[in-house]
N, C-alpha and C positions, 0 to 999 in steps of 0.2 A: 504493500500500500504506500510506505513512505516512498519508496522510488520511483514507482508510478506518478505518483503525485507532485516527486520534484521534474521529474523528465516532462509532466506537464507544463508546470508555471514555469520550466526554465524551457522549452517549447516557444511557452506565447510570450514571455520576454523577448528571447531571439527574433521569434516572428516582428513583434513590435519594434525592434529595437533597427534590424536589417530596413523594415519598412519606413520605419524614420529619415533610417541615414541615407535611402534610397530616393524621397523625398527627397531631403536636405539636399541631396549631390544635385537634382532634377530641377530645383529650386533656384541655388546656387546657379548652376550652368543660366536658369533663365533669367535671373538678376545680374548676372557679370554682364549677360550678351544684350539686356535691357541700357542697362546703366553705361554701356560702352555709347551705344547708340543715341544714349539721351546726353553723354559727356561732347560726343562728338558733334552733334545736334547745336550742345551751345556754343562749341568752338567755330561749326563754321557759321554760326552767325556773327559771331564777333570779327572772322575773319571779312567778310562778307562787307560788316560797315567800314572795316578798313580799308575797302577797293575798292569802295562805292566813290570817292574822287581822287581816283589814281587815275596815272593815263596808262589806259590796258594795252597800245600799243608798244612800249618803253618795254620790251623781251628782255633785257637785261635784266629791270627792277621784276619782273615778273618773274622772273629765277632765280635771284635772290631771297625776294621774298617766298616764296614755297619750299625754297629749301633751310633756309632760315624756320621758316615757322615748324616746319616734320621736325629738326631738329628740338623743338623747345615740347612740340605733344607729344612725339617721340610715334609720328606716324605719316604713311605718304600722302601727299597733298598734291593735290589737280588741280589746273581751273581750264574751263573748259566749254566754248563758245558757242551758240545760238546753233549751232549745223552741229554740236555734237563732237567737234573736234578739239585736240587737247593743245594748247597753248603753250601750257606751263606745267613743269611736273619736277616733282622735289627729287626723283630718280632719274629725271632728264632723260625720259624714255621718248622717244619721238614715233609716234605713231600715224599715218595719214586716214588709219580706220577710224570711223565715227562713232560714237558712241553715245548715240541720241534714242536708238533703241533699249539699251540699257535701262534697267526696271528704276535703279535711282536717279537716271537721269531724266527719264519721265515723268514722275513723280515730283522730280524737284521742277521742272519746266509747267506743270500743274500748278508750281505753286505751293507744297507740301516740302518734309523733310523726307527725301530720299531714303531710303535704306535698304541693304541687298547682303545678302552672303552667297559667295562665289569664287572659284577659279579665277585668276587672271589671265588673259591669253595671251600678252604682254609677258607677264613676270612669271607665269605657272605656278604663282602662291597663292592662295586661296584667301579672302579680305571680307572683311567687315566694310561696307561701302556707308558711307552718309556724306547727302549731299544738298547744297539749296542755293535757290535761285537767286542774285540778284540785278541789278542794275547799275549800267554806268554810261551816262550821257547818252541815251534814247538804244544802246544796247544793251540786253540778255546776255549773263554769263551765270553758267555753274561754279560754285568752288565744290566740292568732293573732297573728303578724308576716306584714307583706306589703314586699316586695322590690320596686321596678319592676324589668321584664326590663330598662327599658333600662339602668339602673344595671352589672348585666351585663355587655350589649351593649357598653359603654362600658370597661369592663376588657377584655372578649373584641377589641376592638377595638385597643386597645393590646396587646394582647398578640400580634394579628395582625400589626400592622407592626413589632414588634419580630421577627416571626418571618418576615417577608418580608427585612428590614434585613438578617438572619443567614443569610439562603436565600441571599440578592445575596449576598453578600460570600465565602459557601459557593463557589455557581457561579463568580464569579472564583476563586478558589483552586482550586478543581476542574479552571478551563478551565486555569488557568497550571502544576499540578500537570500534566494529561493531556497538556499540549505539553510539556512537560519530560522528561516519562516515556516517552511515545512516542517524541520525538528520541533519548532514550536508548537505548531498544529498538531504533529502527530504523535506527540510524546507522551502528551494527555488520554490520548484515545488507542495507544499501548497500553500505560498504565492500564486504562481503566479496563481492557479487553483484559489485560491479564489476574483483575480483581476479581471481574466478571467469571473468567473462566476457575478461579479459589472458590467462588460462591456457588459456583455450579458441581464443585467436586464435593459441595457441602463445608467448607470450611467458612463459618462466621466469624472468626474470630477477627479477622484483619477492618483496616479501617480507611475508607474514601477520602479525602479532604478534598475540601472545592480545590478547583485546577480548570485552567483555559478561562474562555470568557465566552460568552452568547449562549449558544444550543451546547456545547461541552462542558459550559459549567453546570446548566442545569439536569443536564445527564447527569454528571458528578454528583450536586444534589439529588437526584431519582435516584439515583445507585444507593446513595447512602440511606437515605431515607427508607428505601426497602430494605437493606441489611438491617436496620433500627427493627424494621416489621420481622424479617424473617427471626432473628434473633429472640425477638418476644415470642415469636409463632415456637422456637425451639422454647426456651425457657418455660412457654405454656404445657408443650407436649411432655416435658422430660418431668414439670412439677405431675398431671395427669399422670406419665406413667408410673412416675413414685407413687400416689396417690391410689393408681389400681393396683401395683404389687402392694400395695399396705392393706389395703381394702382385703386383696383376698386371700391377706396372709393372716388379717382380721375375722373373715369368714371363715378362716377354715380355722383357726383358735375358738372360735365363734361353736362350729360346730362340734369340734373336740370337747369344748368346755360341757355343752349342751348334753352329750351325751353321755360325758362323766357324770353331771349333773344327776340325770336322768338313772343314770346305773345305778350310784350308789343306793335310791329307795327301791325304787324296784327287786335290785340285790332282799335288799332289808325285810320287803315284802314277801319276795320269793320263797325268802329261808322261816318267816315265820309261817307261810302257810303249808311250805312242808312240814313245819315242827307240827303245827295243830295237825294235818295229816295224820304225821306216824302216832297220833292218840294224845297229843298235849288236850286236843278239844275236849277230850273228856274231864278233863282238871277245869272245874270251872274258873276258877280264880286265876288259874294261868292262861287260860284262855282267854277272858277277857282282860288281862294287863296285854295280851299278844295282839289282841284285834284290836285296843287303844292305839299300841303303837302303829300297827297296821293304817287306822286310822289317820295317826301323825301324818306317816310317810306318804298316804295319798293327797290328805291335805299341802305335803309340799309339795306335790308330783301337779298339782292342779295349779297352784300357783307361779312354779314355774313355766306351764305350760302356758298359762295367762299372763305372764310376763313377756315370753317370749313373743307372744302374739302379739301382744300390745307393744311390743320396740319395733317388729316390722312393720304393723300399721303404721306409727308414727315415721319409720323410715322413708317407708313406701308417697308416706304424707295423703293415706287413702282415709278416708271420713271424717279428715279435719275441715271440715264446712265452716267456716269465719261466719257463725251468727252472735248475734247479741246475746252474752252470757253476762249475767246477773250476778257478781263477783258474790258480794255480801250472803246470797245463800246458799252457792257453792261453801260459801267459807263455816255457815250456819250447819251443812249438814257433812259437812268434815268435821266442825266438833262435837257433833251428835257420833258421829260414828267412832270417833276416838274414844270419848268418855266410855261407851257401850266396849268397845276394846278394854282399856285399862277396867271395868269394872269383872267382866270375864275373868280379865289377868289375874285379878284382885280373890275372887271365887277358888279357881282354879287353884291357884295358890293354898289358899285357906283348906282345900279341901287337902290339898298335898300335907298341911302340916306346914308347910313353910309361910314364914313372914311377908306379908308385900311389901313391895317398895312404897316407902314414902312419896311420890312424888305430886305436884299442883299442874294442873295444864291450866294456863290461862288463853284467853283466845281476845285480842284488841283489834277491832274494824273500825277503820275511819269510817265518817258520816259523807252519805250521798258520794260510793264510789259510781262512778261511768260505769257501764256496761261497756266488758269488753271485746273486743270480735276473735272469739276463739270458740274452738268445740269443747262444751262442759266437762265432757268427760277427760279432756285432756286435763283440764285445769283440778278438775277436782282430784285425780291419779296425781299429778303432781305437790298436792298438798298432803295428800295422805299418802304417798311417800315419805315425803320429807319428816312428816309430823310420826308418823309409826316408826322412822328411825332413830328419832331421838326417844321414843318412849322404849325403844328398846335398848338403849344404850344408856338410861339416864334413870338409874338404881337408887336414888334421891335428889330432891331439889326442886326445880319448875321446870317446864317447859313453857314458852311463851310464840304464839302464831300471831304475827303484827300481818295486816292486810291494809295497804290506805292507796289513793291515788295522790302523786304529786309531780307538779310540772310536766303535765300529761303522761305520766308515763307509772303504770302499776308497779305496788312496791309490793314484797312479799319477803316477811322474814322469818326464820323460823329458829328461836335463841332455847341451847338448853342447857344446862350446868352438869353434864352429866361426865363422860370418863376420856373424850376429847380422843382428836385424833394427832400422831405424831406429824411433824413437819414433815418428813421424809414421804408420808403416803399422800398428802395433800395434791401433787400432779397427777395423781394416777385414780384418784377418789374416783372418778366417773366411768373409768373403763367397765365394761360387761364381766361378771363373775369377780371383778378385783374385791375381796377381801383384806381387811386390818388384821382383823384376826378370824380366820378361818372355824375354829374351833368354836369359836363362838359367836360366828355369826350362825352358823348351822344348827345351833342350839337351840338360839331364838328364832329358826326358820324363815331365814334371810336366805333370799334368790340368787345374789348377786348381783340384780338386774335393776333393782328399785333405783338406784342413782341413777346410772347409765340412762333410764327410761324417762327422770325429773332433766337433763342434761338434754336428750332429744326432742324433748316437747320445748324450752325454752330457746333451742336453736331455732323450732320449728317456726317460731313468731317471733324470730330476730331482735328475741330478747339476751342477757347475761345473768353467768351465774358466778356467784363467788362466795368463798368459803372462808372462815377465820375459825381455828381451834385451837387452845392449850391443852395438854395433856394435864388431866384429872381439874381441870376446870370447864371443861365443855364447848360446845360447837356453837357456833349461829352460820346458816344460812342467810345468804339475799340475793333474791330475783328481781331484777329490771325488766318489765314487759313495755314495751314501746306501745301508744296506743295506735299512733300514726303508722305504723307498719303491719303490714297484710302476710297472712300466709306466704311463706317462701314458697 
C-alpha cells in the first residue's frame, strides 16, 4: 500500500511538474520571440524618426548609419525603398532582388509593424524580420531589423537548462516531500491495521491513541472506543462465566447438602421403624417414645422440604405478584404465631421436666405504615424466620420485632440478647445449610435454609440486609425495603 501510494503522488508530481516546465519552456520561447518583436518594433521607430529629414540619397550617410546602429542593437539593419529594393544594409549585402513581396514588407507598406521569421536567401540564416514604414520628403521607405533565430535559440537555450536545473531540484523535493507525506499517511493506518489485526487474534489488552488527522483519526477513535466495548463485552463474559461455574458449583453443594439433609431423618426413621418391626411395637412405652421421634424426624423432613421449595420459588421469582400488602398485620399475625410457638415450647418443656427459658418477645409497629408492594407471604416467611431464630437461640432475655416506615423506605428489625454469633461466621451467615453450630442447630430443628430464604426475599425487592452480633450478648437484624423499587 505505502508504495503504491508513493509511486502514485510521486506519479502526478512528475506529471505536474514535467507539464509545468513544458509550459514554462513553450511560454518562455513565446515571450523571448514576442518581446524581441515588440523591442525591435520600438527601435525601428525610433530609427525611423531619425531619417525622416535625412537626405536618403547621401549612400555614404546611409551606410554608416545602418551599420552604426546593428552595431549598438546588436542586429542587421535595412532600409529599403518604395519598389522593394534595398539601399542600405549594415552587412553591405547588395542585392538587385526586390523584396516588396516579402510578408514584413507588406505589412509594413500597409502601414503596420512588419514581422516575419525566415530563411534569408541572401545570408542563409534564418531572422526575426520587423519592419515599418516611413516617410521622407513625398517618399516611402522601409527601415527592417533582422534578428538571427539563433540569437534566440541561445536565450531559449539558457533558459531551458535553467528550467531543467529547477524541474531537478522540483522532483527531488517532490520525491522527498511524497516519502514524507506518504510515511505520514501510512504509518497510522499500519499501526492501526496491525492493532486491528491483535484484536482480531482476540488480544484486548493493547491500547489505540489518537494518530493522523480527519477520517484516521477518527478511525483511531472507533478502534478504541470498540476495544473500551469489547473489553467490557470480555470482562462481562468472564464475570458471567465465574458466576455460572459458582452457581453450579452452588447447585450441586446445593444438592449434596439436600440430600445429606434429607438422609440423615429418613436414616432415623428407617431404623426406628425396623426396631418397632422386629417387636419394639409391642413395648408400649417404647413404642410410643419411637413414633414421637418418628414424628420429630418427619416434622423436619417436611420442613425442609418446604424450605426448599420456598428458596426456589423465591429464586425462580414465581408468585411474587407486587400487590399491596398490609405490613402492620402481617407483622400482627407473626406475633400471634410466635407467642403460640414459644407457648408450645413452654408446655412441651414442662411436660419434659425441664425448665423454660425465661424469655419476653416484645413486638413495636410504627403508626400508619404504607402498604407495601410485595407478596404477603414473602414478607411474612421473612419475619418468622428471623423472629423463630432468635427464639431459638435466645435461652433468656427479650426478643424485640421493630416494624416502622421511614424516608420511604421499610424498616424491619429484629434485636435479641441471646448467645450471639462469632465475627468469623458473620460473611457466611446466609449461605444454604451454613451452620454456627451444627449440633445444635439440628437440635432445635433448624433447616439451614431459614436465613438463606430471609436473604432471597430481601434481594428479591432490592432491598438490604445487615447483621451486628456479640458473642453471649446477642444479634439484631435490619432490613431496608425500598418502597420505590419493584420486583427484580
Amino acid at each position: 500500500m505505502r508504495r503504491q501510494l508513493g509511486y502514485t503522488y510521486l506519479a502526478v508530481m512528475v506529471l505536474a511538474i514535467l507539464g509545468t516546465s513544458i509550459a514554462f519552456c513553450s511560454l518562455g520561447y513565446s515571450y523571448l520571440k514576442e518581446e524581441n518583436y515588440n523591442r525591435f518594433g520600438e527601435e525601428v521607430a525610433l530609427l525611423a524618426s531619425e531619417l525622416e529629414n535625412q537626405d536618403m540619397t547621401d549612400q555614404a550617410f546611409l551606410n554608416q548609419f545602418t551599420k552604426k546602429t546593428s552595431n549598438i542593437i546588436d542586429a542587421r539593419v535595412s532600409i529599403i525603398d518604395e519598389a522593394g529594393y534595398i539601399i542600405a544594409d549594415s552587412e553591405q549585402i547588395n542585392t538587385k532582388e526586390s523584396h516588396k513581396h516579402r510578408k514584413e514588407i507588406r505589412e509594413a507598406m500597409q502601414g503596420k509593424i512588419g514581422k516575419d521569421l525566415r530563411g534569408s536567401a541572401t545570408t542563409g540564416i534564418s531572422y526575426y524580420y520587423t519592419a515599418e514604414k516611413m516617410e521622407n520628403h513625398g517618399m516611402e521607405y522601409v527601415i527592417r531589423i533582422a534578428m538571427p533565430q539563433k540569437n534566440i535559440n541561445q536565450l531559449m537555450y539558457r533558459l531551458t537548462v535553467w528550467i531543467l536545473v529547477v524541474t531537478v531540484i522540483c522532483l527531488l523535493l517532490a520525491t522527498t516531500f511524497v516519502y514524507l507525506m506518504v510515511r505520514r499517511i501510512t504509518e497510522p493506518v499500519y499501526e492501526i491495521a496491525e492493532k486491528a489485526e491483535l484484536i482480531a487474534s482476540g488480544n484486548y489488552d493493547i491500547q489505540i491513541s489518537p494518530m493522523g488527522s480527519g477520517h484516521i483519526y477518527r478511525l483511531s477513535e472507533s478502534l478504541n472506543h470498540m476495544l473500551e466495548s469489547l473489553r467490557e463485552n470480555q470482562r462481562v463474559l468472564e464475570k458471567q462465566n465465574k458466576e455460572l461455574k459458582e452457581y453450579e458449583i452452588m447447585q450441586s453443594q446445593f444438592v449434596s447438602n439436600v440430600t445429606h439433609e434429607l438422609k440423615t431423618p429418613l436414616t432415623s426413621i428407617r431404623g426406628f421403624v425396623d426396631t418397632l418391626k422386629e417387636g419394639a411395637i409391642n413395648d408400649e412405652k417404647v413404642a410410643m417414645r419411637f413414633l414421637d421421634i418418628i414424628g420429630i424426624e418427619t416434622d423436619r423432613l417436611t420442613r425442609l422440604i418446604n424450605d426448599v421449595l420456598s428458596l426456589s420459588e423465591i429464586e425462580q421469582k414465581q408468585d411474587g405478584e407486587a400487590v399491596s400488602c398490609n405490613v402492620m398485620e402481617v407483622a400482627g399475625e407473626v406475633e400471634e404465631i410466635i407467642r403460640m410457638k414459644m407457648k408450645k415450647r413452654k408446655k412441651a418443656l414442662k411436660k419434659e421436666g425441664k425448665k423454660a427459658p425465661d424469655v419476653r418477645f416484645m413486638v413495636e409497629i410504627g403508626n400508619e405504615i404504607p402498604q407495601y408492594p410485595c407478596d404477603e407471604a414473602h414478607l411474612k416467611e421473612m419475619l418468622l424466620n428471623l423472629v423463630d431464630n432468635a427464639v431459638k437461640y435466645t435461652p433468656q432475655g427479650s426478643i424485640i420485632l421493630r416494624v416502622f416506615e421511614w424516608n420511604h423506605v421499610l424498616h424491619i428489625q429484629v434485636k435479641d440478647t441471646g448467645i450471639g454469633i462469632a465475627q468469623e461466621h458473620l460473611p457466611r451467615l446466609f449461605e444454604r445449610f451454613y451452620r454456627v453450630d451444627k449440633g445444635r442447630s439440628r437440635k432445635q430443628g433448624g433447616t439451614g435454609l431459614g436465613l438463606s430464604i430471609v436473604k432471597h426475599i430481601v434481594d428479591l425487592y432490592g432491598g438490604t440486609i445487615k447483621v451486628e452480633s456479640t458473642v453471649g450478648y446477642g444479634t439484631t437484624f435490619r432490613i431496608y425495603l425500598p418502597y420505590e423499587q419493584s420486583v427484580n
